[in-house]
C-alpha positions in Angstrom: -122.0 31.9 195.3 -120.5 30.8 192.1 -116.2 30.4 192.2 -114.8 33.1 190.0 -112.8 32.4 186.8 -109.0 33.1 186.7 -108.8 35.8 183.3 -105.3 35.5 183.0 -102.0 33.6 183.6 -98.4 34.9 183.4 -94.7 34.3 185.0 -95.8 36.0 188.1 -99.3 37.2 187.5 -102.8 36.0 188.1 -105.4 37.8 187.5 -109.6 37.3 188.6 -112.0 38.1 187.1 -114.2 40.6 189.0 -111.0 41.6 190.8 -108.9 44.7 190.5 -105.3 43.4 192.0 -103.0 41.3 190.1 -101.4 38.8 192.1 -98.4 36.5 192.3 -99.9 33.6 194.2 -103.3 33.7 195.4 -106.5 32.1 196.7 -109.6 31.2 195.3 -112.7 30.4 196.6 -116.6 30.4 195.9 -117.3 34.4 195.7 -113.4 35.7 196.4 -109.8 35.4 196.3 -106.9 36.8 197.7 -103.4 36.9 197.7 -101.2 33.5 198.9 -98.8 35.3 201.0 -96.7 31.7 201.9 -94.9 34.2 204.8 -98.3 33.5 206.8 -97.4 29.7 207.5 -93.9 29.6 206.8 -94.7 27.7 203.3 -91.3 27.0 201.1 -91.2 24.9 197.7 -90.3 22.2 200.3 -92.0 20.5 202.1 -94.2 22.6 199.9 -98.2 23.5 200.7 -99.4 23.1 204.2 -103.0 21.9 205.6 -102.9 25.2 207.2 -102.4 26.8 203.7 -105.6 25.8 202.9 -107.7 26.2 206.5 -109.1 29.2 204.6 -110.3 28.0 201.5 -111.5 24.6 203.1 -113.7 26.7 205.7 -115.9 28.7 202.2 -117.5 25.3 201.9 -115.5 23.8 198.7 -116.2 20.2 197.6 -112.9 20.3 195.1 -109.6 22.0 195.7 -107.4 23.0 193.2 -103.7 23.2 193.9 -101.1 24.9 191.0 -97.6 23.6 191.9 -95.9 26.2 189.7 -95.1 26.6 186.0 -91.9 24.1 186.7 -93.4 22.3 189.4 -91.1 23.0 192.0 -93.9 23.6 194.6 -94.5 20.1 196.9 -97.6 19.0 197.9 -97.0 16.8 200.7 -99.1 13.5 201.1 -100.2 14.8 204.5 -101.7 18.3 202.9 -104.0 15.4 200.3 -104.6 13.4 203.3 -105.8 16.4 205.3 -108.7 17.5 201.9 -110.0 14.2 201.7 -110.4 13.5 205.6 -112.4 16.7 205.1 -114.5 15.1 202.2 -113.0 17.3 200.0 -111.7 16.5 196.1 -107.8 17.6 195.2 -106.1 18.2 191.9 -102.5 19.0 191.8 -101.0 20.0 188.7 -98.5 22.1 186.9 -99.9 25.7 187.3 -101.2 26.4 183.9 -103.3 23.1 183.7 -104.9 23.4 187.4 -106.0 27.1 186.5 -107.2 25.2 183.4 -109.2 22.5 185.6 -110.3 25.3 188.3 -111.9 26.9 185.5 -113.6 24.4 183.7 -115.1 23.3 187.0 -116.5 26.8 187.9 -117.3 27.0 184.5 -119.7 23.7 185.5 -120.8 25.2 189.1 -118.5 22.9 191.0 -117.6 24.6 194.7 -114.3 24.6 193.7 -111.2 26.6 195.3 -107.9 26.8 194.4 -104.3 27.8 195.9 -101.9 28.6 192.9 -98.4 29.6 192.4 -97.4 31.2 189.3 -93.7 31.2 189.4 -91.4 28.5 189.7 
């Protein structure tokens, strides 16, 4: 199962391809996404993205996990959540949102097993 490609990028909207719900912040893994609802694990901008924010996508089998911290990069991504990916053998990229939905693409554009969490806001 192939990752799917992120269509489209706004201040508060993310749309996937091969998906009919527009989302705020969502997950992406190989063959689905869904909404990031941060609620779930009590996620804030600080301390920022939690292992347990990623449990989900870690568990589809994904060699490379793409995290968007937000179009102003106010989302953290504490060293423990990086720490947590690679003790799981598992590649991260944190950047500003627009670029990592730019790298998640490329690299399911090349096949990669890649997921992503992204936050298209602040």
């Amino acid at each position: 199962m192939s990752s799917p490609e992120i269509a489209s990028l706004s201040w508060g909207q993310m749309k996937v391809k091969g998906c009919s719900t527009t989302y705020k912040d969502c997950k992406v893994w190989p063959g689905g996404s869904r909404m990031w609802d941060w609620r779930e694990t009590g996620t804030n901008h600080s301390p920022g993205v939690q292992p347990a924010d990623l449990e989900e996508v870690v568990k589809k089998g994904v060699k490379t996990v793409v995290i968007g911290r937000g179009m102003s990069e106010a989302l953290q991504v504490p060293a423990s959540t990086v720490d947590y990916l690679k003790k799981n053998g598992i590649d991260v990229v944190v950047l500003q949102t627009e670029k990592a939905v730019a790298e998640y693409n490329a690299l399911a554009a090349q096949g990669v097993k890649v997921g992503g969490v992204f936050h298209s806001t602040c």
